[in-house]
C-alpha positions as CSV (number, residue, x, y, z in Angstrom):
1,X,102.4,101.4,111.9
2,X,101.0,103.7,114.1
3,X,100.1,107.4,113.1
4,X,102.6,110.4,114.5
5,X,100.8,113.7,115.5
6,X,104.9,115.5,115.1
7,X,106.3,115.8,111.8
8,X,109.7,114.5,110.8
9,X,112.0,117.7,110.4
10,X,115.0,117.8,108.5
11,X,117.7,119.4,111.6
12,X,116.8,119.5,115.1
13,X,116.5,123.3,117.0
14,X,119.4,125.0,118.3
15,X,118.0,125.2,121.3
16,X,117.1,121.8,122.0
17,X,121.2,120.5,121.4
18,X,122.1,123.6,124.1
19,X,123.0,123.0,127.7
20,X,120.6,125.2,130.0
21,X,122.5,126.5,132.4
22,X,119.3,126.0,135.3
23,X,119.2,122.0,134.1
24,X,121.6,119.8,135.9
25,X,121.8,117.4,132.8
26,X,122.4,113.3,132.8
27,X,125.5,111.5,131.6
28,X,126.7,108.8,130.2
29,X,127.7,106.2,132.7
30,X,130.3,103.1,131.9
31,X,129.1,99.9,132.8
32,X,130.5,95.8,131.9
33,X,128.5,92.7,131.4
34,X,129.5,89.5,130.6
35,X,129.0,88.2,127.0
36,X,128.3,85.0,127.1
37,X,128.0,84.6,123.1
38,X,131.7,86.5,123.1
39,X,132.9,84.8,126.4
40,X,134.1,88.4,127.4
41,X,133.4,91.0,129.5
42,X,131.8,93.6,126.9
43,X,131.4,97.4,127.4
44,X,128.2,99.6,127.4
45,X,127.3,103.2,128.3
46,X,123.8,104.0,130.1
47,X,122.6,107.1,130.4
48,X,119.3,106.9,132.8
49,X,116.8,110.2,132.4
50,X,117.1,113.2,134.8
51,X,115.8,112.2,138.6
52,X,115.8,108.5,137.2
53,X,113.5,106.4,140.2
54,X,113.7,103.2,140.6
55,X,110.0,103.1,141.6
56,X,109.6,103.9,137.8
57,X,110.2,101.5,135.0
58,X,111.1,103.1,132.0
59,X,110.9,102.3,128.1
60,X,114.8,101.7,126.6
61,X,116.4,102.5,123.5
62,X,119.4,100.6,122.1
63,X,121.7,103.1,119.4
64,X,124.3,100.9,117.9
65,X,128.1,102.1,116.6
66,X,129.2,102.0,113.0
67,X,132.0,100.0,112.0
68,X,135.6,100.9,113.1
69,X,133.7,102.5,116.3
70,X,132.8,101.2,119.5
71,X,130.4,101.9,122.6
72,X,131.9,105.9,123.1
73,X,131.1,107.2,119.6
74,X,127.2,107.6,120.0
75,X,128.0,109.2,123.7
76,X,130.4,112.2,122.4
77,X,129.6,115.6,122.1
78,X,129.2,116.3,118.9
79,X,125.5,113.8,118.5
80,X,124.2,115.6,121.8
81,X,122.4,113.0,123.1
82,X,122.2,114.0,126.6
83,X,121.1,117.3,126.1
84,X,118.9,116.6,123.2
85,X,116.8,114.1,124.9
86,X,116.7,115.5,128.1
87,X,115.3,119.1,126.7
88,X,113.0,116.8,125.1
89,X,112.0,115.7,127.9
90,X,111.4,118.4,129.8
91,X,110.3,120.5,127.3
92,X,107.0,117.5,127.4
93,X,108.3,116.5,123.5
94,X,109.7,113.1,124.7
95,X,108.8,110.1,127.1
96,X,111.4,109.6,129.6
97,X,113.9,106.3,128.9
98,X,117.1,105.1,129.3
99,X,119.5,105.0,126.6
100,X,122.1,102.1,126.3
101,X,125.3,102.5,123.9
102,X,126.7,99.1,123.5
103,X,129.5,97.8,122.0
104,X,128.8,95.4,119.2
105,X,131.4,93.9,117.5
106,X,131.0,90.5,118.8
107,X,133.4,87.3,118.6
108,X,135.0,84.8,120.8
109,X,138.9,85.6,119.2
110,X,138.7,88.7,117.7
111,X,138.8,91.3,120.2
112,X,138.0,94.5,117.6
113,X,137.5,95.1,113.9
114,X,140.5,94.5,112.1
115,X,139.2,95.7,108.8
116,X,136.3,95.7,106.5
117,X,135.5,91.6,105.1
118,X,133.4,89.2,105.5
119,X,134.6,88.3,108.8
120,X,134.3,91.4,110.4
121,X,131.0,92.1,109.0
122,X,129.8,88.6,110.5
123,X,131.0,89.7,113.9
124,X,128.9,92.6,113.7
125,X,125.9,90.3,112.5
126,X,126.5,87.8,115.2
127,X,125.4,91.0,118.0
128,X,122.0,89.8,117.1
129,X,122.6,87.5,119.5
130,X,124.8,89.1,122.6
131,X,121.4,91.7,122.1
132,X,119.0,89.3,123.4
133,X,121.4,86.4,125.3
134,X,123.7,88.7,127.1
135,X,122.5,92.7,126.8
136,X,119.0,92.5,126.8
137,X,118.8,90.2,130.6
138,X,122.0,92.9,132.0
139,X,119.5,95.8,131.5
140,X,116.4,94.0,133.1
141,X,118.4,92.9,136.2
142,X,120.6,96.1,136.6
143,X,117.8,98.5,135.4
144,X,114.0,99.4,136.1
145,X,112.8,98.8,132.8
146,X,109.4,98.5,131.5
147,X,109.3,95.0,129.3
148,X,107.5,94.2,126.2
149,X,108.1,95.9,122.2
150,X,106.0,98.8,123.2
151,X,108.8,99.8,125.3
152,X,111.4,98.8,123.9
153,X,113.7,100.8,120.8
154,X,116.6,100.0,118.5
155,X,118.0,102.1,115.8
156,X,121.9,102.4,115.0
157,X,124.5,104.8,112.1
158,X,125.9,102.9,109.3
159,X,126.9,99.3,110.1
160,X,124.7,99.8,113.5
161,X,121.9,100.6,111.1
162,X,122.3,97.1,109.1
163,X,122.3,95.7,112.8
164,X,119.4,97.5,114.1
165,X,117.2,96.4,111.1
166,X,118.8,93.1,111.1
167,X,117.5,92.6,114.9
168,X,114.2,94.1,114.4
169,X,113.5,92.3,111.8
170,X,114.1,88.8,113.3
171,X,112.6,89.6,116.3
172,X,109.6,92.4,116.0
173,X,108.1,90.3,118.6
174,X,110.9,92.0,121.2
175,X,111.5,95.1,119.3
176,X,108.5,97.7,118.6
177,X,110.3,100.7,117.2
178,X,113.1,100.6,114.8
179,X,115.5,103.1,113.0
180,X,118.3,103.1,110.6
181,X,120.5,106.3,109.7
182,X,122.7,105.6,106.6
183,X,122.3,101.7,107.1
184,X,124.9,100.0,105.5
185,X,124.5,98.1,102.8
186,X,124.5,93.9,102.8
187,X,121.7,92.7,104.6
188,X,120.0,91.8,101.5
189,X,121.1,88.9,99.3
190,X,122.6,90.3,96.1
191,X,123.5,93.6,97.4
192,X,126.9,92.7,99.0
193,X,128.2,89.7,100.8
194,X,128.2,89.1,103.6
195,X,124.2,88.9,103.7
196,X,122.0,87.6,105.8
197,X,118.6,88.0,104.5
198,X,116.6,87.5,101.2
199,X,114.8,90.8,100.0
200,X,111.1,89.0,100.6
201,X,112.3,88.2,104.3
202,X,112.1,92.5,104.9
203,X,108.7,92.2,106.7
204,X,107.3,91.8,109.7
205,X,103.4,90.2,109.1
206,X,101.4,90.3,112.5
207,X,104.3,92.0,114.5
208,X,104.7,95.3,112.4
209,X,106.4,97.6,114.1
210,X,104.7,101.0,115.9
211,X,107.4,102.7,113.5
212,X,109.9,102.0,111.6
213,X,112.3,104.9,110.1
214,X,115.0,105.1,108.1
215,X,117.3,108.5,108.0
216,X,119.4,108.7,104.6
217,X,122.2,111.9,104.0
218,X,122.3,113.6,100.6
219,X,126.0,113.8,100.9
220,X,126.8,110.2,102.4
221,X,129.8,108.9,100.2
222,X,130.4,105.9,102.3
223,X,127.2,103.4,102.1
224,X,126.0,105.1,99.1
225,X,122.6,103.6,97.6
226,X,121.8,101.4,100.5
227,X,119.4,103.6,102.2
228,X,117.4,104.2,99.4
229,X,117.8,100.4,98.4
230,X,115.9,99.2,102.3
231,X,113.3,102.1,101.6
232,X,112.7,100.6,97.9
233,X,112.4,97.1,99.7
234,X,110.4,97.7,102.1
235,X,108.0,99.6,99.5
236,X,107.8,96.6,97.5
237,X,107.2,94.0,100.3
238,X,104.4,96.7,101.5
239,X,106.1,97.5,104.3
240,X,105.1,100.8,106.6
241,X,107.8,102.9,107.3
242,X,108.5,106.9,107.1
243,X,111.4,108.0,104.7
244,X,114.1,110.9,105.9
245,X,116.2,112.4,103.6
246,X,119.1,115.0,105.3
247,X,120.2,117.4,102.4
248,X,122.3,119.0,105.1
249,X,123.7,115.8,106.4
250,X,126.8,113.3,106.0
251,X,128.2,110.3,106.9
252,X,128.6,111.6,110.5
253,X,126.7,113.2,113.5
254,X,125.4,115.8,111.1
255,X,122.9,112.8,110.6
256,X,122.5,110.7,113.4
257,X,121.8,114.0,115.5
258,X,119.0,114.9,113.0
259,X,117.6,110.9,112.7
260,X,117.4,110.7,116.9
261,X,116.0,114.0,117.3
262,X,112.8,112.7,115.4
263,X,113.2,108.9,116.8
264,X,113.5,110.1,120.6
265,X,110.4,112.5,120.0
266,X,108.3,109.5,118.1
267,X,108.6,106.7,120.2
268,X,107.2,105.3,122.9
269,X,104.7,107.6,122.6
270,X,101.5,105.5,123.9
271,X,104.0,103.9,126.6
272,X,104.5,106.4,129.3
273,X,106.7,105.4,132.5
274,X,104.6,103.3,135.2
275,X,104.9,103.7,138.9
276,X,105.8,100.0,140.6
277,X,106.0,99.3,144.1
278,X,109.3,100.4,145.8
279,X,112.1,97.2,145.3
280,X,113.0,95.3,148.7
């Protein structure tokens, strides 16, 4: 893992959440794609940066939904993301990219979570592979983005955090940053069931990642120990990775807010937009 010239802080500014009113901010746009691993047509929201080009290809960032949610709940007000990242931005604290929201509870007969099991929690699992099948080949064809795991983010809020480890993990070849805040618990044999993973299988050899963090609340009563639990394996298996804790922070956007404030200011940092030639 690569060393990171800005510290992690516990709460983002006040000034970096607050519209400007001389910035003519981004938003959130709806788009569909075609899941072939769900045979549907599948939500996702896209915000591109301010004065997006396509004579630019830019980095992208994936930030899964927790369970019960879907692709709106990271895009609401209260987690700021459009006016976070783009006073980052401008403010030279960020690289410019494009954000995608998906939804990822995926099955073929099951249309949304109908409560927390095993067979919703493997529907969730199963977006490991709508990301690269179906998601992943949308954004490259709809999208000028730059390819390869230095460009390319994942993190995700409670079940999205099992998710977003669970993909990174199996494929750090694609993947070159990944974050988890309040992951929940289950990925790990022996820690809940569903699982996909044994504890010694929480590494990444040749393909570590530029960063991996994991964001953890004081006052989470929902995933309880679980955070702590990936930090302590990831110790163990020697695996690099920076630690957050949130005193302030809950099971909410009081803790995502504060986990993408430092992701969106630590990635891509050696992986600046590139000019291309102008599309025909």
């Amino acid at each position: 893992m690569k060393k990171f010239n800005k510290p992690l802080e516990e709460i983002p500014p006040e000034e970096i959440l607050k519209r400007h009113k001389s910035i003519v901010y981004p938003r959130f746009e709806k788009y569909t794609y075609y899941s072939q691993t769900a045979e549907r047509i599948t939500p996702v929201n896209i915000l591109l940066p301010k004065g997006y080009s396509e004579n630019k290809e830019y980095p992208v960032v994936y930030i899964l939904h927790g369970y019960y949610c879907d692709q709106d709940w990271m895009v609401k007000e209260p987690v700021y993301i459009p006016e976070m990242l783009t006073n980052l931005i401008l403010g030279d604290e960020a690289k410019e990219m494009i954000v995608a929201a998906p939804y990822i509870y995926c099955s073929r007969d099951m249309p949304y979570c109908t409560g927390m099991n095993t067979r919703n929690t493997l529907n969730y699992d199963n977006f490991i592979n709508d990301m690269t099948t179906d998601l992943m080949p949308f954004m490259e064809k709809n999208f000028s983005i730059a390819k390869g795991r230095e460009n390319t983010a994942i993190t995700g809020f409670s079940m999205g955090g099992r998710e977003s480890l669970f993909i990174g993990i199996k494929h750090p070849e694609i993947f070159g940053y990944i974050g988890a805040v309040c992951p929940a618990p289950g990925l790990t044999k022996g820690s809940e069931n569903p699982w996909q993973l044994e504890e010694s299988e929480l590494i990444f050899g040749e393909n570590a990642p530029y960063l991996l963090l994991i964001s953890a609340a004081d006052n989470d009563g929902v995933v309880g120990e679980s955070p702590k639990l990936y930090d302590t394996i990831f110790t163990r298996n020697g695996v690099r990775h920076l630690w957050h804790a949130i005193p302030s922070g809950g099971h909410d956007a009081s803790s995502v807010t504060p986990h993408l404030y430092n992701f969106f200011r630590m990635i891509f940092s050696g992986s600046p937009s590139k000019i291309v030639k102008k599309k025909k």
